[in-house]
C-alpha beads as a LAMMPS data file, in Angstrom:
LAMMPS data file: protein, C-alpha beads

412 atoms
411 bonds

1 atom types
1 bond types

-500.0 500.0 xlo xhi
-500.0 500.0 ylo yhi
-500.0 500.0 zlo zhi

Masses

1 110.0

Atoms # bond

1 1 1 0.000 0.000 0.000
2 1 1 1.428 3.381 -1.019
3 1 1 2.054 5.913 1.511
4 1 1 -0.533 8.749 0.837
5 1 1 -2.394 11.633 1.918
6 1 1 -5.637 13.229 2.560
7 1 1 -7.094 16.173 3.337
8 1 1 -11.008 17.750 2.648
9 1 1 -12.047 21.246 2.523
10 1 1 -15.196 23.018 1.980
11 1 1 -15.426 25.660 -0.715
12 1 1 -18.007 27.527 -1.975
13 1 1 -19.437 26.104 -5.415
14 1 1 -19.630 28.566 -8.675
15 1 1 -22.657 30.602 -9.212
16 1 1 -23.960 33.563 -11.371
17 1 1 -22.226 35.620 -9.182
18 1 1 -18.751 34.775 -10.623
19 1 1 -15.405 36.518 -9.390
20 1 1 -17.480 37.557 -6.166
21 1 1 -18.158 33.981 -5.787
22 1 1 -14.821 32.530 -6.619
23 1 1 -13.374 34.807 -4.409
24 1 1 -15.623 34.180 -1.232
25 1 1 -14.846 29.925 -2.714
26 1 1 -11.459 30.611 -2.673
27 1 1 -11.305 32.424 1.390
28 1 1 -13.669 29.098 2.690
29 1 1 -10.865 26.621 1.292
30 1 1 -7.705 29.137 2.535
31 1 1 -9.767 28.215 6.108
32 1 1 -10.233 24.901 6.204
33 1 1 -8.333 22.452 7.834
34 1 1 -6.151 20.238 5.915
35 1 1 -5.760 16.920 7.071
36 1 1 -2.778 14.703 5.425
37 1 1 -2.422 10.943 6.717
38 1 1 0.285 9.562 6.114
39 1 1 -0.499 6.291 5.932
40 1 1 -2.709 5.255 2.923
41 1 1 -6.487 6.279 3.061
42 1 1 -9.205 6.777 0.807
43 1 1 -11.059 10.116 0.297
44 1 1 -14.917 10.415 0.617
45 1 1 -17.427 12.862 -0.660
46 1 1 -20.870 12.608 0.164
47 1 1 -23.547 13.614 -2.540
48 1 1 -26.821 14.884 -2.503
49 1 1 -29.785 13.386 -4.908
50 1 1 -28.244 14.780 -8.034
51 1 1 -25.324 12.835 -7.493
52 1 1 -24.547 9.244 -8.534
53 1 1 -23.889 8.633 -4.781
54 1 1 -21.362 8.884 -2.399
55 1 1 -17.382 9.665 -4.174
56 1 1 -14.905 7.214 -2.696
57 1 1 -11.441 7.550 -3.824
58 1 1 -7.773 7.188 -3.636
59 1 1 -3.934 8.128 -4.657
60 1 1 -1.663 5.698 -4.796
61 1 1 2.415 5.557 -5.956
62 1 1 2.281 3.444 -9.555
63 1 1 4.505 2.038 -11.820
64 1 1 2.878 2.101 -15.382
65 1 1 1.558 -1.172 -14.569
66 1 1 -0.382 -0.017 -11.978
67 1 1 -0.263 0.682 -8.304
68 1 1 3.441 -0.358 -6.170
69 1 1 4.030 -0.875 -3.142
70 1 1 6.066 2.551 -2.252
71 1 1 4.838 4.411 0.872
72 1 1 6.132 7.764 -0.927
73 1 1 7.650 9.311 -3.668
74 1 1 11.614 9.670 -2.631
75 1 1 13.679 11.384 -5.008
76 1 1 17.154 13.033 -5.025
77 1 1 18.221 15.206 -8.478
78 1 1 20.444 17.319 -9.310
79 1 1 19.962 20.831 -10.816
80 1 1 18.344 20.883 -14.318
81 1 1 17.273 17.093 -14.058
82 1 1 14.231 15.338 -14.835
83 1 1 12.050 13.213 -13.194
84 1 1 9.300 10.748 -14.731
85 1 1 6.613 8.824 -12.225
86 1 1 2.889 8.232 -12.107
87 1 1 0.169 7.569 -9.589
88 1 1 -2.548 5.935 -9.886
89 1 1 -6.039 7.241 -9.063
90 1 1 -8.607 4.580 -7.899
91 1 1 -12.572 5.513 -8.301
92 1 1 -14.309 2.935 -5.772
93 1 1 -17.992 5.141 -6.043
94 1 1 -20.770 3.785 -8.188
95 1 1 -20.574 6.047 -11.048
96 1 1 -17.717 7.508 -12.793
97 1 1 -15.435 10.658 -11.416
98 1 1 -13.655 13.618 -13.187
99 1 1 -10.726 14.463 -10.976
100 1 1 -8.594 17.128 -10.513
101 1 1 -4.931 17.017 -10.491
102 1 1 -3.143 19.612 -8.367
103 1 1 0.360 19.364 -7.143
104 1 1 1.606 22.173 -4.357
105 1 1 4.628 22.674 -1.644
106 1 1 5.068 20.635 1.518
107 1 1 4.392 22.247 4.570
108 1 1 3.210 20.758 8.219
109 1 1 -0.011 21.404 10.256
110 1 1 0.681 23.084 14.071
111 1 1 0.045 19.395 14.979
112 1 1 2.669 18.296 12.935
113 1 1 0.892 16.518 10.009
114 1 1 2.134 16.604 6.750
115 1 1 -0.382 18.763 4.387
116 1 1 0.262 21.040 1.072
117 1 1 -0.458 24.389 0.488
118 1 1 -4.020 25.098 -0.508
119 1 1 -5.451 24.960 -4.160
120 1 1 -6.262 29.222 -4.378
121 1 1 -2.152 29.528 -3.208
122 1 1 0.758 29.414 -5.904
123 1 1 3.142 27.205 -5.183
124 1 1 7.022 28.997 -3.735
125 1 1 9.110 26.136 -4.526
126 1 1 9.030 22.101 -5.920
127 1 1 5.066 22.417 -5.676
128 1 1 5.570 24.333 -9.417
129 1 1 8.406 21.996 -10.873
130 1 1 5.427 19.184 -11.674
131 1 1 4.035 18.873 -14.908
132 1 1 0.507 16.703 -14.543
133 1 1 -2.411 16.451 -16.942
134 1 1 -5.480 19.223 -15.256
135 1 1 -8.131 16.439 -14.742
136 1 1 -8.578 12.555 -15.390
137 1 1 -11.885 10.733 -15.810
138 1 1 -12.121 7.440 -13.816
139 1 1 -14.915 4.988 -14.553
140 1 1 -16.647 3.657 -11.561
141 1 1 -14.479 0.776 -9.877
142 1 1 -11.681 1.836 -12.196
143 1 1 -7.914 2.896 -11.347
144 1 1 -6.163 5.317 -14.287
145 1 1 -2.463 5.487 -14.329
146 1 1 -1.680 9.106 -14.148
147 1 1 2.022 10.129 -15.540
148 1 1 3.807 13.248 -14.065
149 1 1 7.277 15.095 -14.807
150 1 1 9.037 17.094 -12.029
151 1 1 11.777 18.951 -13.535
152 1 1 14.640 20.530 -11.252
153 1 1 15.424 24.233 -12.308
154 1 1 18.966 24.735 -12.567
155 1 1 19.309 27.428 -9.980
156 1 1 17.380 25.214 -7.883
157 1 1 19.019 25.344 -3.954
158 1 1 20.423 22.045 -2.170
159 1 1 18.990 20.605 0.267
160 1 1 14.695 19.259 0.750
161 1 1 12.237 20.299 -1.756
162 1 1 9.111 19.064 -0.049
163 1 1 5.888 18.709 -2.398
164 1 1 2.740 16.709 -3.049
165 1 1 0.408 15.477 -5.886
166 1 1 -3.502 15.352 -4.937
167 1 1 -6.739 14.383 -7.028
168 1 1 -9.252 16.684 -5.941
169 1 1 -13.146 16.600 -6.176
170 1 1 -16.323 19.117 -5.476
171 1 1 -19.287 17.501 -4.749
172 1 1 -22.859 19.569 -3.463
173 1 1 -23.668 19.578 0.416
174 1 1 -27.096 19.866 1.108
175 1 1 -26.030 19.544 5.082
176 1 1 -23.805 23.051 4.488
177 1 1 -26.317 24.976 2.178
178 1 1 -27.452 26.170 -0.961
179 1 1 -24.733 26.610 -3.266
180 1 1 -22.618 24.916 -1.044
181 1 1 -19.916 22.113 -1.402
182 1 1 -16.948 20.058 -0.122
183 1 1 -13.807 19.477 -1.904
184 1 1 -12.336 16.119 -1.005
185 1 1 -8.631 15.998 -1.791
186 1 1 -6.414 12.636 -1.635
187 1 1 -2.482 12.177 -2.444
188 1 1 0.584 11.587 -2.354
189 1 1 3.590 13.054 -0.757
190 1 1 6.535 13.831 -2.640
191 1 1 10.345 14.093 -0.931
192 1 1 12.735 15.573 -3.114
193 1 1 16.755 16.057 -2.200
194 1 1 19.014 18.213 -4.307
195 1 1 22.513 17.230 -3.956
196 1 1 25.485 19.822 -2.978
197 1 1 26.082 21.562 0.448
198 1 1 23.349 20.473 2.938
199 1 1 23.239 22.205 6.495
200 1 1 21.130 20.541 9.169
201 1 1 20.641 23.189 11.708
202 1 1 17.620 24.333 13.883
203 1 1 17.681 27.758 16.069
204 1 1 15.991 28.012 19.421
205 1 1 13.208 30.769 19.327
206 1 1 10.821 32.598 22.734
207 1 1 12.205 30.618 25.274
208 1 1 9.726 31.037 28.099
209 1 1 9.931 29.415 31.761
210 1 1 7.268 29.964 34.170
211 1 1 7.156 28.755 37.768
212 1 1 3.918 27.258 38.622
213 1 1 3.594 26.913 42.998
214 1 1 2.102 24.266 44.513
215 1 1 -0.846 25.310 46.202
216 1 1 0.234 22.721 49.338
217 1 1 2.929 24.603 51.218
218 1 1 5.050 21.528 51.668
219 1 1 4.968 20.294 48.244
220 1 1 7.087 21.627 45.845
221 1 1 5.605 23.458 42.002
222 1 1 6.589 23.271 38.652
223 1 1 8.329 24.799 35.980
224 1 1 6.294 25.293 32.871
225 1 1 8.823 25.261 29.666
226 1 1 7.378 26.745 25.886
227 1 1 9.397 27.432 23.103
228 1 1 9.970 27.495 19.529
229 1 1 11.912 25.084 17.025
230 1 1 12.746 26.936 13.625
231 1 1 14.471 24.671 10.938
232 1 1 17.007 27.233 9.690
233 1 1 18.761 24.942 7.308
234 1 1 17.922 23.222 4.235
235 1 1 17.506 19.404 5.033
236 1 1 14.110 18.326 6.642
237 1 1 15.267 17.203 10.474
238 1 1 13.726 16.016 13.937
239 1 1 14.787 17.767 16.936
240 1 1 16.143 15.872 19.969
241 1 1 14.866 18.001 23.042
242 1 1 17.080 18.316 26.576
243 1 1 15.514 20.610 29.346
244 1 1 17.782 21.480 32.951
245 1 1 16.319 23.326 35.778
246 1 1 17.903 23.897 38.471
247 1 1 17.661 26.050 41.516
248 1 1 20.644 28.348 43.219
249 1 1 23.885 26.301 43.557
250 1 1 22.554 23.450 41.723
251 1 1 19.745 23.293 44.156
252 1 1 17.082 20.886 42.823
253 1 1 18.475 19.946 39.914
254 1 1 16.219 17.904 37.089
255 1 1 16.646 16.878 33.490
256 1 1 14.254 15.614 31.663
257 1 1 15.409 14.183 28.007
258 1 1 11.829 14.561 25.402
259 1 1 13.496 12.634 22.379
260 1 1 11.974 14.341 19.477
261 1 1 8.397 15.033 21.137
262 1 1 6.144 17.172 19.756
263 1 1 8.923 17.406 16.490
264 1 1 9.363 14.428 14.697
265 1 1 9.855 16.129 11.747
266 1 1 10.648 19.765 10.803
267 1 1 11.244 21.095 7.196
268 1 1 12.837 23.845 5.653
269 1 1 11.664 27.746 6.513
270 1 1 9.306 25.775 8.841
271 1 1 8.769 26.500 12.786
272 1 1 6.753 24.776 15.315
273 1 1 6.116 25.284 19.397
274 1 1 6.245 23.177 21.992
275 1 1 5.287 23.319 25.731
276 1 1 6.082 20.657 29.004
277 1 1 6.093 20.884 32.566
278 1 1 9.333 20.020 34.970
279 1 1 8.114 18.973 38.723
280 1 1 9.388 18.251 41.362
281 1 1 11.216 22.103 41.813
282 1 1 11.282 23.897 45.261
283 1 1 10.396 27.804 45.622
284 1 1 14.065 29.075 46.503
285 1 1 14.726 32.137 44.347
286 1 1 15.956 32.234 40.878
287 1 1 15.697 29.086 38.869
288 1 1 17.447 28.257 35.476
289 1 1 15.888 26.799 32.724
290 1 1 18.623 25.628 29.980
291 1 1 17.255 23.732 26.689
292 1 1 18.960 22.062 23.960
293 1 1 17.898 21.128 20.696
294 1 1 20.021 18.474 18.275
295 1 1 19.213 18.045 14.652
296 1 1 18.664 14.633 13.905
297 1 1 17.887 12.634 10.563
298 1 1 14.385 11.563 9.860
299 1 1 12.955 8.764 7.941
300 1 1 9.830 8.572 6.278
301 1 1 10.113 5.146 5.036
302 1 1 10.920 6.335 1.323
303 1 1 12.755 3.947 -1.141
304 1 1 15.650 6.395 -1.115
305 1 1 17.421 7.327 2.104
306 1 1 20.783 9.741 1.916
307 1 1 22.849 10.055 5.013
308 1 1 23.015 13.307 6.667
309 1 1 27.170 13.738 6.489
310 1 1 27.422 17.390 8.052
311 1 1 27.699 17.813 11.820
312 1 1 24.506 17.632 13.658
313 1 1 25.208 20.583 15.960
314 1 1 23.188 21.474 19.295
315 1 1 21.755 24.785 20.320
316 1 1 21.269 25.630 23.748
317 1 1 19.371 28.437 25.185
318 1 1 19.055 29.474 29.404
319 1 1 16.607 31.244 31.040
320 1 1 16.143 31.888 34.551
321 1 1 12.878 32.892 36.162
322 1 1 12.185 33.627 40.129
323 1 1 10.456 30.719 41.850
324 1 1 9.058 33.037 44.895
325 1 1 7.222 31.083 47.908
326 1 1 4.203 33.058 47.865
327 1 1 1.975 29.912 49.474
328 1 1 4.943 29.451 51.861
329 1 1 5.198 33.365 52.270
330 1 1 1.205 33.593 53.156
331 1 1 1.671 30.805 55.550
332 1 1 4.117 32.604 57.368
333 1 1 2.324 35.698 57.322
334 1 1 -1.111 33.857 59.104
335 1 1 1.052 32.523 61.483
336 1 1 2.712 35.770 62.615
337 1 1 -1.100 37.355 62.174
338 1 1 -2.517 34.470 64.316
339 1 1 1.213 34.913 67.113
340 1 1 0.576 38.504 67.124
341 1 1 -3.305 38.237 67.891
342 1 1 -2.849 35.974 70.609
343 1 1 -0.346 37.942 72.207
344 1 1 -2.118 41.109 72.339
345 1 1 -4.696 38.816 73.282
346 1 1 -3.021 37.907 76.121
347 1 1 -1.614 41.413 76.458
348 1 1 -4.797 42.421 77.045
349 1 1 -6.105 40.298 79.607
350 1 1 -3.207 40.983 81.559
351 1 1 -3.913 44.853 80.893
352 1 1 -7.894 44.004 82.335
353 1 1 -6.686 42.132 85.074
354 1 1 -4.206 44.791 86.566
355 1 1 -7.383 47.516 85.922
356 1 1 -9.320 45.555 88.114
357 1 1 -6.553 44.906 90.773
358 1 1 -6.033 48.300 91.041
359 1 1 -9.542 49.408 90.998
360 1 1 -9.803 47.284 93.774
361 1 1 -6.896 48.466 95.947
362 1 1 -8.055 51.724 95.255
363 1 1 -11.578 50.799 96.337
364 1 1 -9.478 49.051 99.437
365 1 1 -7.420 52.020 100.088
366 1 1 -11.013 54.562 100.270
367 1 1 -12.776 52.136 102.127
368 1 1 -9.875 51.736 104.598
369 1 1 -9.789 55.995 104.800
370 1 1 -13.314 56.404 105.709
371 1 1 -12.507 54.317 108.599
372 1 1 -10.222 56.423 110.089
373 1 1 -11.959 59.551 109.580
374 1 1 -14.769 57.784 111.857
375 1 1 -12.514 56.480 114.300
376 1 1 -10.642 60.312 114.511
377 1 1 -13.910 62.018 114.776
378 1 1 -14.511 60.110 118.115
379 1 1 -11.709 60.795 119.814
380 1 1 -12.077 64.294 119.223
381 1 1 -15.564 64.964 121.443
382 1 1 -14.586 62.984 124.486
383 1 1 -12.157 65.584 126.103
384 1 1 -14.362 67.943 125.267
385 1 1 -17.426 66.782 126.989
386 1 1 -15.325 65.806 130.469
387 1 1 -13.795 69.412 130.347
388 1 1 -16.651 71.476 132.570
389 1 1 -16.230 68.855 135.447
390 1 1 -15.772 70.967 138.813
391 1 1 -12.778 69.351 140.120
392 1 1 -12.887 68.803 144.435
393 1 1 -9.966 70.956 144.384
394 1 1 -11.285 74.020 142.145
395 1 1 -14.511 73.859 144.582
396 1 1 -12.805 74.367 147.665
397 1 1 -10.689 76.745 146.404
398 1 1 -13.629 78.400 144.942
399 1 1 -15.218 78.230 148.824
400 1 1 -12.003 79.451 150.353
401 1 1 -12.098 83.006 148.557
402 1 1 -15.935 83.092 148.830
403 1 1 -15.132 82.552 153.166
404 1 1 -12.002 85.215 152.504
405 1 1 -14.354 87.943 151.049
406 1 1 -17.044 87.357 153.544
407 1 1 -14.627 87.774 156.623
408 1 1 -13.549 90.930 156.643
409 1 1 -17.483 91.897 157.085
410 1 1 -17.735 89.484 159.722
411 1 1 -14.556 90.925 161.664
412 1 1 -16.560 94.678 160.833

Bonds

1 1 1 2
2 1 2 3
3 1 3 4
4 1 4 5
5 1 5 6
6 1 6 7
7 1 7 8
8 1 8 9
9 1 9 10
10 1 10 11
11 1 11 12
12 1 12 13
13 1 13 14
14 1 14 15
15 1 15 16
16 1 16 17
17 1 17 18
18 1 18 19
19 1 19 20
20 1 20 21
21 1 21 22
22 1 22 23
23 1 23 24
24 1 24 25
25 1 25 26
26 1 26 27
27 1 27 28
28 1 28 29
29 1 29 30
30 1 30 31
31 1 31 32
32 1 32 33
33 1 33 34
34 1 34 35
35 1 35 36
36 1 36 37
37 1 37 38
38 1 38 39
39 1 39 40
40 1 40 41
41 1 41 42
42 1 42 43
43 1 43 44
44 1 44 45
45 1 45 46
46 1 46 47
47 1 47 48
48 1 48 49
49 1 49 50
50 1 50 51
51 1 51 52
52 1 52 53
53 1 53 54
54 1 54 55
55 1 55 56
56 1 56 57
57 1 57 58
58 1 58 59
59 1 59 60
60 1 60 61
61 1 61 62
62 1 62 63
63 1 63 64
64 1 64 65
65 1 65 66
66 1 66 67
67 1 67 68
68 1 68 69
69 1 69 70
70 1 70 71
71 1 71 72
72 1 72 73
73 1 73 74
74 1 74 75
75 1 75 76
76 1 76 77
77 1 77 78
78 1 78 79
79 1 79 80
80 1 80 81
81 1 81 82
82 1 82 83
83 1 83 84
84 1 84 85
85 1 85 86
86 1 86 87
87 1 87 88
88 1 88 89
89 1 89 90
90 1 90 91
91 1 91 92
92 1 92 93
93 1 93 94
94 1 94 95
95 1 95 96
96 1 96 97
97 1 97 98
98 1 98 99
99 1 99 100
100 1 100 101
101 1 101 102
102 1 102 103
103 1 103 104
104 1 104 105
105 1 105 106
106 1 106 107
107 1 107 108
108 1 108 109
109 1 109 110
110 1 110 111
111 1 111 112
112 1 112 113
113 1 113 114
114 1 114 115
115 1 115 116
116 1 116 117
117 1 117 118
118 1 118 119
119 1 119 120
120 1 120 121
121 1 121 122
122 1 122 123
123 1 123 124
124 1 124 125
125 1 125 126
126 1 126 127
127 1 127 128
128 1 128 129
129 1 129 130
130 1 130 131
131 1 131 132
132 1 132 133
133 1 133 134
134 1 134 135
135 1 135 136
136 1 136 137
137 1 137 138
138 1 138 139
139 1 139 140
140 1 140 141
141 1 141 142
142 1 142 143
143 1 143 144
144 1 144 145
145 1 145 146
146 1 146 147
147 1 147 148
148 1 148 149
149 1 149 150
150 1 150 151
151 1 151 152
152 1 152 153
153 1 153 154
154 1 154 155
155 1 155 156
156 1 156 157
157 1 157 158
158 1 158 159
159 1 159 160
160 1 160 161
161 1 161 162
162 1 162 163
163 1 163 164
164 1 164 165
165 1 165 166
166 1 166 167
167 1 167 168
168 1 168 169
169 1 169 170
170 1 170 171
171 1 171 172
172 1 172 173
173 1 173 174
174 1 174 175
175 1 175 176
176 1 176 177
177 1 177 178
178 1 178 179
179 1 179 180
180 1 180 181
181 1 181 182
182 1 182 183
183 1 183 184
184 1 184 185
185 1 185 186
186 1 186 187
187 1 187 188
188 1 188 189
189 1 189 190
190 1 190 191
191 1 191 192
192 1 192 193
193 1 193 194
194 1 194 195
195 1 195 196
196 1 196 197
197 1 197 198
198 1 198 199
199 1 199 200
200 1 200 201
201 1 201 202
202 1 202 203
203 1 203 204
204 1 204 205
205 1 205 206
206 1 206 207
207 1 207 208
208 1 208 209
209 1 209 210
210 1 210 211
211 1 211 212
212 1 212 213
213 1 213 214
214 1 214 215
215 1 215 216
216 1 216 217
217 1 217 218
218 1 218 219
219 1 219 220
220 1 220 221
221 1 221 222
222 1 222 223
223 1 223 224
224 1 224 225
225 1 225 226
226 1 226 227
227 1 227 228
228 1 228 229
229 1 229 230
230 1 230 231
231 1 231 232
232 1 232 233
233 1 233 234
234 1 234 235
235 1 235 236
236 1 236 237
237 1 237 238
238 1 238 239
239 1 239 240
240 1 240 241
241 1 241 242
242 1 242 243
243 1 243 244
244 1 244 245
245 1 245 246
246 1 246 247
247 1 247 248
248 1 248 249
249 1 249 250
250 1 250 251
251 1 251 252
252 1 252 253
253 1 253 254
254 1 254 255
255 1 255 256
256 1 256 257
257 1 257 258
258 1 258 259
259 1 259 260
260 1 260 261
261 1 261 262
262 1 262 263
263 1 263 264
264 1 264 265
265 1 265 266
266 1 266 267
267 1 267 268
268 1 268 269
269 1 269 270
270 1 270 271
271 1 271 272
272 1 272 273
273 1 273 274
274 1 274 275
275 1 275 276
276 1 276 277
277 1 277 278
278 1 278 279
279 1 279 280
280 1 280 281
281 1 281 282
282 1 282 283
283 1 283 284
284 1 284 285
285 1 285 286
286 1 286 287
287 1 287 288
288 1 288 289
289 1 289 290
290 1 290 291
291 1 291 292
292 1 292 293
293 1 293 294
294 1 294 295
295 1 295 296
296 1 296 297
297 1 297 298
298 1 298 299
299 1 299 300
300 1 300 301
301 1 301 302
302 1 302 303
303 1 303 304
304 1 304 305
305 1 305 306
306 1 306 307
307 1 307 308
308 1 308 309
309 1 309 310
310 1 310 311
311 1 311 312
312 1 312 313
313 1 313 314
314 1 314 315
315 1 315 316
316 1 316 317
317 1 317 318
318 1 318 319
319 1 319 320
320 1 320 321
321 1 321 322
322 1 322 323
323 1 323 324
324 1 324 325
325 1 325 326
326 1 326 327
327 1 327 328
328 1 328 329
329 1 329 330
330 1 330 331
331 1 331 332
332 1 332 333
333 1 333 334
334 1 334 335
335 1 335 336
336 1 336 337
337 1 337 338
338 1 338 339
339 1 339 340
340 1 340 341
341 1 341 342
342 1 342 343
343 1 343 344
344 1 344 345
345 1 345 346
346 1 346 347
347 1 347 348
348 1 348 349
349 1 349 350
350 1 350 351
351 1 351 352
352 1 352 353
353 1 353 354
354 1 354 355
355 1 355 356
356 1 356 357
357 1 357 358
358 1 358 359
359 1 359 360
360 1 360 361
361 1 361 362
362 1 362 363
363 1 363 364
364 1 364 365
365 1 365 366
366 1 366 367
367 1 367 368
368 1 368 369
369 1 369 370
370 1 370 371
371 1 371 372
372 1 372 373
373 1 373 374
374 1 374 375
375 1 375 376
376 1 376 377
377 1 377 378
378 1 378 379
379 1 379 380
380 1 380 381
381 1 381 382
382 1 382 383
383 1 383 384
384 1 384 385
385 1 385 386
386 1 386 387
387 1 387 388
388 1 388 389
389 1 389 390
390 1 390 391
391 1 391 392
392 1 392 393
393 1 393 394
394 1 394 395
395 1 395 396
396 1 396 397
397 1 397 398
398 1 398 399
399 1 399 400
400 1 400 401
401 1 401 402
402 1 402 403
403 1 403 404
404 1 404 405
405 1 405 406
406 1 406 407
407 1 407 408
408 1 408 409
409 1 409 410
410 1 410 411
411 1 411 412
């Protein structure tokens, strides 16, 4: 079985309206997603009543014969050389099929499929070296052997050329609307090496780290890791992915090796981004993030591989972000809140307690004063009241003088 691909768009069928129509056709399909397997499939386009029923079709590699056994179409040619192949085109609907052959660049999907540029955008590079009849008819249950040239332009650069030859097909969808329909496409990729000087070299782009706490104050967070893989030579490469963190004086320290995750396969001109997590790292400070990247060959399982014989250099970038112990840091700060309360807590039951001892000594000390006002007021009033006692010596005294005066007038 031939290594092919598939995609399906919707477009917006021709009408009376013309250019406005083609144009508003030709934004739907720039839109659409683009799906290319690349194992073999078959395409599928459902019809409405008008139709002979459903479409089912497929691409496959092909000798003249008829359909091989190649998973791809591998070539390497020099400049100004020619290449002949075919594929064959399979019509497995119940009534026959006019297809439409299209052949455009290489490119991958953010989710690292393999796709082709759509049909409403010129072709930048091998996509326009094909030479292809514009449609083949297929009988129902049929296969048509469908011959194609590629030929190399003589200024043409070394290194990957990646392309692909579809058969396309617009049937109506009654499910999407009037005047609307879906554009099933199904083919084959196409590697193509030029010999000469080949670099192999990626460059490390937006290298982000971002500590992520654990919300558990004796657990330790995360480091969250994104960044960007650009392909900034001219061979088609994975990249082999290293990420250290690491924590003051080596404090911490994790590696985690991704193999090519996330970038099996990377062409030309092409960039894709990738994200991960590192656990496992403790809130001290400032934390290092350092990742490499290595270029390494890929296969795709073509007939033709060619060794990669330049050096396969790494590229490392570092980063260091601030792991700060807020969760630790708010801990902390409720149990200083919740020391501090209780201590003025206590402070103030102390501050209570001495009020009322001293209310009460004070209440002591005025009751104990009234006291001894009393008792000094009573003291006072007894001398007093003994004073006018007529003493037996003041009385006879007091007779002696009266007997003196009255003498003299008894002597007379």
């Amino acid at each position: 079985m031939s290594k092919e691909v598939q995609m399906v768009s919707s477009g917006v069928a021709m009408s009376a309206a013309g250019r406005r129509m083609d144009r508003l056709r030709r934004s739907v399909l720039g839109l659409s997603a683009l799906l290319l397997a690349l194992a073999g499939g078959t395409g599928v386009s459902h019809a409405d009543a008008k139709d002979p029923g459903e479409i089912r079709f497929s691409v496959t590699t092909a000798t003249p014969d008829g359909p091989d056994k190649r998973r791809i179409f591998d070539f390497v040619a020099e400049p100004g050389a020619q290449i002949q192949d075919q594929v064959a085109v399979s019509n497995h609907g119940a009534g026959p099929v006019t297809f439409t052959m299209v052949t455009n660049d290489g490119l991958f999907t953010p989710m690292g499929k393999f796709d082709i540029r759509t049909s409403d955008q010129e072709p930048q590079d091998s996509g326009g070296w094909f030479e292809v009849q514009p449609t083949v008819d297929v009988p129902a249950g049929e296969t048509v052997i469908v011959p194609f040239t590629i030929t190399v332009p003589e200024n043409a650069t070394p290194g990957d050329h990646p392309a692909g030859i579809v058969a396309t097909v617009t049937s109506a969808s009654t499910a999407a609307g009037p005047g609307v329909g879906v554009e099933s496409r199904v083919g084959v990729r196409v590697n193509l090496r030029v010999p000469g000087e080949v670099t192999p070299s990626l460059a490390l782009t937006d290298v982000r780290a971002t500590y992520e706490p654990s919300w558990n104050p004796f657990a330790p967070g995360s480091v969250r890791v994104a960044y960007g893989v650009t392909n900034d030579g001219n061979l088609r490469v994975g990249a082999e992915q290293q990420a250290n963190v690491s924590g003051p004086f080596g404090l911490g320290d994790s590696t985690i090796d991704r193999g090519t995750e996330g970038i099996e396969e990377l062409i030309p001109g092409t960039s894709r981004t990738t994200a991960f997590a590192v656990a496992g790292i403790w809130p001290v400070g400032p934390v290092t993030t350092e990742i490499t990247v290595t270029p390494v060959p890929v296969s795709t399982g073509g007939a033709v591989d060619v060794p990669i014989e330049a050096p396969l250099e790494p590229v490392t970038v570092a980063v260091t972000t601030w792991a700060i112990p807020w969760v630790q840091i708010l801990l902390l700060a409720a149990a200083a809140v919740l020391v501090i309360g209780l201590r003025d807590n206590r402070k103030r039951k102390k501050q209570r307690l001495e009020a009322l001892l001293a209310k009460a000594r004070a209440e002591g000390r005025a009751a104990a004063g009234t006291e001894d006002v009393d008792q000094g007021k009573s003291g006072a009033t007894a001398p007093v009241a003994t004073a006018p006692a007529t003493s037996p010596a003041g009385t006879a005294g007091r007779d002696d003088a009266s007997a003196g005066a009255d003498a003299p007038s008894s002597g007379a």
